[in-house]
MDAnalysis code that builds the backbone (N, CA, C; Angstrom):
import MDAnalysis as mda
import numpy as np

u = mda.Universe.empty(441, n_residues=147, atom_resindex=np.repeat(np.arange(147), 3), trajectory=True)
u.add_TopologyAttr("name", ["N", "CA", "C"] * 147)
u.add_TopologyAttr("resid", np.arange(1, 148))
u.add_TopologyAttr("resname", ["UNK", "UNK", "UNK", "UNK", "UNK", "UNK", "UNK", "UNK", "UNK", "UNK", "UNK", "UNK", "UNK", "UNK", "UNK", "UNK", "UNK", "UNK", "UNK", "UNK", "UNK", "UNK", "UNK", "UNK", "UNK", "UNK", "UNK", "UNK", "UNK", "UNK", "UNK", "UNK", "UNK", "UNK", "UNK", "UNK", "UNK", "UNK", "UNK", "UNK", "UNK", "UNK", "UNK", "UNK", "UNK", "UNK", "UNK", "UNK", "UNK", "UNK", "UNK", "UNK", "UNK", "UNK", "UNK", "UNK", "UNK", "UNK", "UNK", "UNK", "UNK", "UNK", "UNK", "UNK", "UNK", "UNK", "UNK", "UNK", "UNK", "UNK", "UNK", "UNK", "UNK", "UNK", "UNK", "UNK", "UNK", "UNK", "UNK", "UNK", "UNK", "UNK", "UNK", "UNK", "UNK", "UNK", "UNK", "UNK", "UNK", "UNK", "UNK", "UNK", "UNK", "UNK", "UNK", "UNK", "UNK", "UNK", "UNK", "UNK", "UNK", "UNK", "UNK", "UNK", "UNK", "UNK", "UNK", "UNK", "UNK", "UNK", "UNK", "UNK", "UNK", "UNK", "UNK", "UNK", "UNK", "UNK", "UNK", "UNK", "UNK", "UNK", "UNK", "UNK", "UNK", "UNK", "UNK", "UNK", "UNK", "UNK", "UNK", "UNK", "UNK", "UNK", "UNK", "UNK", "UNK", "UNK", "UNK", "UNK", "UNK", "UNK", "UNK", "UNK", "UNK", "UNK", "UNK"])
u.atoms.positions = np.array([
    [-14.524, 32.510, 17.506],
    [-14.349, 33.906, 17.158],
    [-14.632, 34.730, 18.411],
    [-13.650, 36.155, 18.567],
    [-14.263, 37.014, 19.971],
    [-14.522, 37.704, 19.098],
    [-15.603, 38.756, 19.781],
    [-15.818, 39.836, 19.497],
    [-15.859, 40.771, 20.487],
    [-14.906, 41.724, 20.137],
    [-14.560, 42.416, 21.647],
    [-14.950, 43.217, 22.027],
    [-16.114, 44.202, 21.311],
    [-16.964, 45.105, 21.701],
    [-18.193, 45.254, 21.094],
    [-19.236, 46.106, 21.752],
    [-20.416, 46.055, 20.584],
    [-19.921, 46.125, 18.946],
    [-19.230, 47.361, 18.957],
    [-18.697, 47.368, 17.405],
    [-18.533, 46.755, 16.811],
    [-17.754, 45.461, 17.402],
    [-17.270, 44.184, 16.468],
    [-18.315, 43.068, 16.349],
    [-19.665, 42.925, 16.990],
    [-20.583, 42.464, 17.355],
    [-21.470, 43.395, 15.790],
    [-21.253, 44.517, 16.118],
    [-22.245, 45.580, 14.571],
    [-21.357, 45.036, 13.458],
    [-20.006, 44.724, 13.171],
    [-19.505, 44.482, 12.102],
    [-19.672, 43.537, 11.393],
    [-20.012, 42.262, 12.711],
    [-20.373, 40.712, 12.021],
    [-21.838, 40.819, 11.495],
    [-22.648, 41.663, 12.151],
    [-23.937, 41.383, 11.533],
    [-23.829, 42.385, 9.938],
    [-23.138, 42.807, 9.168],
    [-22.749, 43.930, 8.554],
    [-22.078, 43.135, 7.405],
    [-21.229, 42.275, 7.942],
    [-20.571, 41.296, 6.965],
    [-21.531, 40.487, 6.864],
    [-22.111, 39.592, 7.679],
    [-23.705, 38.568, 7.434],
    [-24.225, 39.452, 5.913],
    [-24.662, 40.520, 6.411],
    [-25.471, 40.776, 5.174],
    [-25.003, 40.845, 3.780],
    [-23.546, 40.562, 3.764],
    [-23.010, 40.488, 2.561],
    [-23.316, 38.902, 1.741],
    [-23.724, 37.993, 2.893],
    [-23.668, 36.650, 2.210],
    [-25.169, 36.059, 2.530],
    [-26.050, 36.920, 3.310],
    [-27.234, 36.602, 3.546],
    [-28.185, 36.804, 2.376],
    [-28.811, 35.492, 2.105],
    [-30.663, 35.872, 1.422],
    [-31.828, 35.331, 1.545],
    [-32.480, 35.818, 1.132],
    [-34.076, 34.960, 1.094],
    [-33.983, 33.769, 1.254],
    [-34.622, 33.426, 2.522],
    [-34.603, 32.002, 2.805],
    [-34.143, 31.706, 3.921],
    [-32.552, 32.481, 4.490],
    [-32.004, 32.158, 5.323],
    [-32.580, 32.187, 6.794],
    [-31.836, 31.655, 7.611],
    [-32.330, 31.781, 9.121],
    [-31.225, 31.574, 9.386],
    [-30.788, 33.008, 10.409],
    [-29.787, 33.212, 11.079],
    [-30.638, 33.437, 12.297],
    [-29.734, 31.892, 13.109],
    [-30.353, 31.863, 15.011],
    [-29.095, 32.427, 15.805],
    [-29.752, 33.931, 16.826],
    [-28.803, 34.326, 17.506],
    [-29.040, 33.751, 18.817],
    [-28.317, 33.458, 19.413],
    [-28.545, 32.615, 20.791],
    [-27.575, 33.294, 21.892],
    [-28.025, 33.662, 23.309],
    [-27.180, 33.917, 24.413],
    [-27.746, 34.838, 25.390],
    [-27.521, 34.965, 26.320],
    [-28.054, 35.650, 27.289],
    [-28.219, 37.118, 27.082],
    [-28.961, 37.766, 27.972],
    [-29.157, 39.210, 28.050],
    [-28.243, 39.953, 28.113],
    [-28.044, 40.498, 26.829],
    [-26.973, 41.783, 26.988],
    [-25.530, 40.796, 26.169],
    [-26.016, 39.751, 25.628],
    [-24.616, 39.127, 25.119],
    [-24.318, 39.597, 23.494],
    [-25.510, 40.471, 22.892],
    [-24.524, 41.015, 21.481],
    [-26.058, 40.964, 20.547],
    [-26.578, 39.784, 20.867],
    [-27.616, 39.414, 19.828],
    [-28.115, 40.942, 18.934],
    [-28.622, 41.379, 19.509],
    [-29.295, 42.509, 18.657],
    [-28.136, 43.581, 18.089],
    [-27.140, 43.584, 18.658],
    [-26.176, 44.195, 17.882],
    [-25.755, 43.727, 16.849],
    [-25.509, 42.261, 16.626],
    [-25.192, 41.990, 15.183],
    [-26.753, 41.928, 14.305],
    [-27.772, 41.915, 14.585],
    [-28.684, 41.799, 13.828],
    [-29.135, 43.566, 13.110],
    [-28.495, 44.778, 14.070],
    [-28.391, 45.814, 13.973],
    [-27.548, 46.038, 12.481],
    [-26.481, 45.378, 12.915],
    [-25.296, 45.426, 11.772],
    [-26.046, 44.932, 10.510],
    [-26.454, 43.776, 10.881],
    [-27.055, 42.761, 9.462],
    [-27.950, 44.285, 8.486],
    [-28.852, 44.964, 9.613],
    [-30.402, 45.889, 8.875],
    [-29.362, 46.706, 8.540],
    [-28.655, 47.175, 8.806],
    [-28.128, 48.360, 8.658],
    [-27.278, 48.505, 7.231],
    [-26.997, 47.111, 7.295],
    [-26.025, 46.663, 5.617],
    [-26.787, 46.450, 4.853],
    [-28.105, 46.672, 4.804],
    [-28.990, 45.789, 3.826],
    [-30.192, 47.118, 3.969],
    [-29.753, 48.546, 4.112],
    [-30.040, 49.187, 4.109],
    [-31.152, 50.362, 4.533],
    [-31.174, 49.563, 6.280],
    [-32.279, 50.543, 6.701],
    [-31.677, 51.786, 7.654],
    [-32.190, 52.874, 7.585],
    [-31.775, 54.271, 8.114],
    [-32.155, 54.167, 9.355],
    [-31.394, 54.986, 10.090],
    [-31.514, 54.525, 11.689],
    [-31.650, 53.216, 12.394],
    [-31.855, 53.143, 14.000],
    [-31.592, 52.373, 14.842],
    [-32.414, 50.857, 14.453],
    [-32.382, 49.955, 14.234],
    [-33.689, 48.843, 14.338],
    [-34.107, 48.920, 15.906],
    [-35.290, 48.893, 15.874],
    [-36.109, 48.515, 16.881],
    [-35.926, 47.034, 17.560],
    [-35.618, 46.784, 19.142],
    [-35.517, 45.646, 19.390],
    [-37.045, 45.311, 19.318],
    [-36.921, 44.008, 19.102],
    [-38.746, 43.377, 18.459],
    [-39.318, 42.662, 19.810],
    [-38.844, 42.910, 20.632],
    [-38.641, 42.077, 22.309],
    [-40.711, 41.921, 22.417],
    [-41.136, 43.016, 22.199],
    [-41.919, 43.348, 22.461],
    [-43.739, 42.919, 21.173],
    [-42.925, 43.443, 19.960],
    [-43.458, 42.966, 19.008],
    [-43.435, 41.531, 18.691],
    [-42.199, 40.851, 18.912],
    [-42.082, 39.826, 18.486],
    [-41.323, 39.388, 17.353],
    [-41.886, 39.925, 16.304],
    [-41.661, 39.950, 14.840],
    [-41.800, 41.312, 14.376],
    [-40.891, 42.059, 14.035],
    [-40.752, 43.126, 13.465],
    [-39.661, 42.762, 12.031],
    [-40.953, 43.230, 10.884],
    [-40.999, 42.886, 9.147],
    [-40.182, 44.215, 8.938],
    [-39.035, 43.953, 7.551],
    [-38.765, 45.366, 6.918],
    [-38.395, 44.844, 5.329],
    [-39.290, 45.427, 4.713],
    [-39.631, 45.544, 3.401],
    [-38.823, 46.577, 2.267],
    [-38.507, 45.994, 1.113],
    [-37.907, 46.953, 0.548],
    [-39.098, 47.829, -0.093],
    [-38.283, 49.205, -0.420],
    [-36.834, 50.093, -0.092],
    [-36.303, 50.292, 0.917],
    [-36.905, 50.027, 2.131],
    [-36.600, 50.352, 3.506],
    [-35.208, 49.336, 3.776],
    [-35.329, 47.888, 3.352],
    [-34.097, 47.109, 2.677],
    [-33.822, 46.572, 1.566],
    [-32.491, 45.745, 1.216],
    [-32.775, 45.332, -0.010],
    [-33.047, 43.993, -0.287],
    [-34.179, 43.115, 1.052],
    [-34.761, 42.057, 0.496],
    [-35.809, 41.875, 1.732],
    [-36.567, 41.304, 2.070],
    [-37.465, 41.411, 2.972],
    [-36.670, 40.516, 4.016],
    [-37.114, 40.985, 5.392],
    [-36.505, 40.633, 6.838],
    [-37.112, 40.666, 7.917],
    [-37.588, 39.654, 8.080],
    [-37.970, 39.422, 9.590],
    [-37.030, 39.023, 11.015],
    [-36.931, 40.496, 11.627],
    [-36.562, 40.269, 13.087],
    [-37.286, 39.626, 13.947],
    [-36.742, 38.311, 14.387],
    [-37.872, 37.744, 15.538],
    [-36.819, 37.727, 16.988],
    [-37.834, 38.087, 17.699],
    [-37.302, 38.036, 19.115],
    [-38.169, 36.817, 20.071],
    [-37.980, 35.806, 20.461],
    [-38.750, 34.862, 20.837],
    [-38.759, 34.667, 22.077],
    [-37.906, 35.350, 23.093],
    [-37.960, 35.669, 24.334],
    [-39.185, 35.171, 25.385],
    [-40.234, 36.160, 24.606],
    [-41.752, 35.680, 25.332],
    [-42.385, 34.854, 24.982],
    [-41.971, 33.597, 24.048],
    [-42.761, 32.984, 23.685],
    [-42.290, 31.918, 24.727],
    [-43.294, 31.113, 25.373],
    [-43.533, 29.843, 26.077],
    [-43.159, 28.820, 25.738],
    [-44.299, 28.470, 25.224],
    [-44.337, 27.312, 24.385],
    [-44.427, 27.333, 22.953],
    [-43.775, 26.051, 22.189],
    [-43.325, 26.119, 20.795],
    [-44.418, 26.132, 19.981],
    [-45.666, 25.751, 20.419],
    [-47.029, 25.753, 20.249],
    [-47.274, 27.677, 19.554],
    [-47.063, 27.962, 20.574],
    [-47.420, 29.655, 20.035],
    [-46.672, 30.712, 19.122],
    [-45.463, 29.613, 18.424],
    [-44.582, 30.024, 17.420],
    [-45.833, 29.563, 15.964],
    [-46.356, 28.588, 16.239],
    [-47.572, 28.348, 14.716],
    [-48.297, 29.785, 13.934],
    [-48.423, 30.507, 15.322],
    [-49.134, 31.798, 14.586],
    [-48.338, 32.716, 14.246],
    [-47.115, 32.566, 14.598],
    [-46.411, 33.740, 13.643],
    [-46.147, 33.456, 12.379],
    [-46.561, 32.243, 12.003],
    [-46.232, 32.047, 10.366],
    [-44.774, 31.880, 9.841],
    [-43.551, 31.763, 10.654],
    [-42.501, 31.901, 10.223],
    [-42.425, 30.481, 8.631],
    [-42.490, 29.428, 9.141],
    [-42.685, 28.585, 8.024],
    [-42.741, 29.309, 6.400],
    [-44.059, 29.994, 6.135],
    [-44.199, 30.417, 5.223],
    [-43.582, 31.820, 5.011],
    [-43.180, 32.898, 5.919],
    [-42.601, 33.708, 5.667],
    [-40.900, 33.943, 5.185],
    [-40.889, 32.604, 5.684],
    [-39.442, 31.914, 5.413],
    [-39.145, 31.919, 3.501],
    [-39.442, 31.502, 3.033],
    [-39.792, 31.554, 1.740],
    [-39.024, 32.664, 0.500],
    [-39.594, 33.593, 1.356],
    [-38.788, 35.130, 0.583],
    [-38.256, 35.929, 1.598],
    [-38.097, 35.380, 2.901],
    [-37.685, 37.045, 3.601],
    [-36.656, 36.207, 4.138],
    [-35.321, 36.374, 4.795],
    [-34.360, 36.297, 5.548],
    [-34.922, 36.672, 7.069],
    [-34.618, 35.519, 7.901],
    [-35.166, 35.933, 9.476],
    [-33.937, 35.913, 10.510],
    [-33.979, 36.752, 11.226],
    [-32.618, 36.875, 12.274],
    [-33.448, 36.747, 13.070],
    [-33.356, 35.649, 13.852],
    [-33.887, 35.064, 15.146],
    [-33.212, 35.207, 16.492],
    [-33.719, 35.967, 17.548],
    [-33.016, 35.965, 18.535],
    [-33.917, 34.807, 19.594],
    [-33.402, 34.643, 20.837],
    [-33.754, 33.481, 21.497],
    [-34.128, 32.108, 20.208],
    [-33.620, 31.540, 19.668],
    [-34.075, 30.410, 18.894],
    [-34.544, 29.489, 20.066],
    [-33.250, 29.133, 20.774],
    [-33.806, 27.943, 21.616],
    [-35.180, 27.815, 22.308],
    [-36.290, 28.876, 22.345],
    [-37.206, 28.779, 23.133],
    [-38.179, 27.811, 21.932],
    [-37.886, 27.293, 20.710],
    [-38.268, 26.605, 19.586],
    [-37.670, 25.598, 19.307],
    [-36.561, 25.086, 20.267],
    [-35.867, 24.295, 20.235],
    [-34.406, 24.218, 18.675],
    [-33.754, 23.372, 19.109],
    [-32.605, 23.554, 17.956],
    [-33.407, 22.322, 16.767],
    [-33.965, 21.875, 16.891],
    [-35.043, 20.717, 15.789],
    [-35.241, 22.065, 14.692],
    [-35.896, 23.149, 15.488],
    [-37.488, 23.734, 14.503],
    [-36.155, 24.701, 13.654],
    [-34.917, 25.008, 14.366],
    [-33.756, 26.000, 13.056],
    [-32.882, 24.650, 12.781],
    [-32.996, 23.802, 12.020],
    [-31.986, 22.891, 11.792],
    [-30.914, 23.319, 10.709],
    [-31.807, 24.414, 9.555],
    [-31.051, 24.699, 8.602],
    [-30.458, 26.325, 8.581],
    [-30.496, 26.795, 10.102],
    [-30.203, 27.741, 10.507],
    [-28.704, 28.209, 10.754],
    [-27.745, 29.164, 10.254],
    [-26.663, 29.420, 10.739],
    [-26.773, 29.859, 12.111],
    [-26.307, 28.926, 13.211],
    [-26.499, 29.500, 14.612],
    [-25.301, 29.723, 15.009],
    [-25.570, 31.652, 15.310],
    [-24.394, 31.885, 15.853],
    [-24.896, 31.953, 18.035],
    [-23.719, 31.347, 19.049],
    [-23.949, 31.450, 19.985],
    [-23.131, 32.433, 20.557],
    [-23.717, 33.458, 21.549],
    [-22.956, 34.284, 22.223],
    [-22.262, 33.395, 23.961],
    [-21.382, 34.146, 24.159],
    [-21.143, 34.100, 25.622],
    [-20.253, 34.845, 26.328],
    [-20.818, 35.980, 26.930],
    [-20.085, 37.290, 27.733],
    [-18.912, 36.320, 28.324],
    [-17.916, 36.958, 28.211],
    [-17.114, 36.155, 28.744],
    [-16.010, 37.347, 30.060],
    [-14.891, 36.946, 30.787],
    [-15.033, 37.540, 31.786],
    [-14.199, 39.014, 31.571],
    [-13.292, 39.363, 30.376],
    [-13.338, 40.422, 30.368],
    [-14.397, 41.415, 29.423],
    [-15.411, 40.941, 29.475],
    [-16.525, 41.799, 28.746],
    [-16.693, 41.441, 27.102],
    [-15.674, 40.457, 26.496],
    [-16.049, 40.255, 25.054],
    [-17.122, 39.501, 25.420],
    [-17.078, 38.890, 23.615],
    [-18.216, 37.597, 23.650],
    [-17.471, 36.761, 22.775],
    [-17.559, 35.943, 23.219],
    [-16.984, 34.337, 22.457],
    [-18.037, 33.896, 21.319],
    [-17.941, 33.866, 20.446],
    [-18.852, 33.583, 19.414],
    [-18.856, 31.932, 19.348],
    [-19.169, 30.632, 18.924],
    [-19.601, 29.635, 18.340],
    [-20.716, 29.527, 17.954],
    [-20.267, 29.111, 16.348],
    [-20.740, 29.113, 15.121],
    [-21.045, 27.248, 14.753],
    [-23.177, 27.397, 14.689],
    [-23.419, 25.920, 13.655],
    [-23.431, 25.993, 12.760],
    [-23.146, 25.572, 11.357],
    [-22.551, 25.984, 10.200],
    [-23.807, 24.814, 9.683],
    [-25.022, 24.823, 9.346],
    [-25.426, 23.986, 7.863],
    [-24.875, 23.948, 6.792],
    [-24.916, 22.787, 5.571],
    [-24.607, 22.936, 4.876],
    [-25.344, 23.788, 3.535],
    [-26.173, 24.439, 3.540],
    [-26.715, 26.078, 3.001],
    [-25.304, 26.796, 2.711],
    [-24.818, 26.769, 4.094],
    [-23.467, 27.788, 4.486],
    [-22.515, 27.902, 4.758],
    [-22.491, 26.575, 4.221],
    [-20.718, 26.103, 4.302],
    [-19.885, 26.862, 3.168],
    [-20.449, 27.588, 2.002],
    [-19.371, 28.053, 1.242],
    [-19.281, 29.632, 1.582],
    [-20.125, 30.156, 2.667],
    [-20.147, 31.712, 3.441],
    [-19.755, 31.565, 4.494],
    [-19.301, 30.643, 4.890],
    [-18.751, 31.005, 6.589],
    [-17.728, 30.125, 6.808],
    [-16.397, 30.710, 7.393],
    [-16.573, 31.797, 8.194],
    [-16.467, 32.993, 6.793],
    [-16.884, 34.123, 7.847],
    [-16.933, 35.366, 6.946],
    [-15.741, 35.971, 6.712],
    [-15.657, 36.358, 5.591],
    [-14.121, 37.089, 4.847],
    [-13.786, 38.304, 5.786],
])
């Protein structure tokens, strides 16, 4: 799949939220500036939060709870994390459970720890889109690709 501008990058995360729920783990993967937080923008934004999402670069894990959406969501940004060791204290395991997590950097957790993760991969490509490839679990084989 391309996606040829941020927009179309906000649309996929927008359609995600039409087939996303509790439980899921959607891993965004790709370099700086390749889309990630734009489709995860799209995803909050369909699932009903007002204004910009906050990139979590910093936080880490930035939670949004309903009414703010309409199911609980954890943005993780894993960027700064090191070692896979210091992913234990964020609790994702158990937060997994009831909230839907859009994971950016997965790989710093390796592809083992999202096995049942829809991983979408970015890659800027040379006229400025992004080339999407898509790991499809079977969770999500009857949602993807998206309508």
């Amino acid at each position: 799949m391309v996606l040829a501008d941020p927009q179309a990058s906000h649309s996929l995360g927008q359609r995600l939220a039409a087939v996303a729920r509790p439980g899921d783990v959607i891993a965004l993967s790709g370099e700086l500036g390749a889309g990630k937080t734009s489709i995860a923008r799209g995803l909050l934004a369909a699932l009903g939060l007002d204004g910009e999402a906050p990139s979590p670069s910093f936080a880490i894990v930035q939670p949004y709870e309903p009414p703010e959406v309409r199911f609980p969501v954890l943005h993780i940004d894993l960027y700064r994390i090191e070692n896979p060791d210091e992913a234990e204290e964020l609790g994702l395991d158990e937060a997994r459970g009831d909230s839907l997590l859009i994971v950016e950097w997965p790989e710093r957790l390796g592809e083992d720890f999202w096995s049942e993760a829809l991983w979408l991969s970015l890659e800027v490509t040379p006229d400025g889109a992004r080339a999407l490839t898509a790991k499809v679990p079977a969770a999500w084989r009857n949602r993807w690709p998206l309508i």
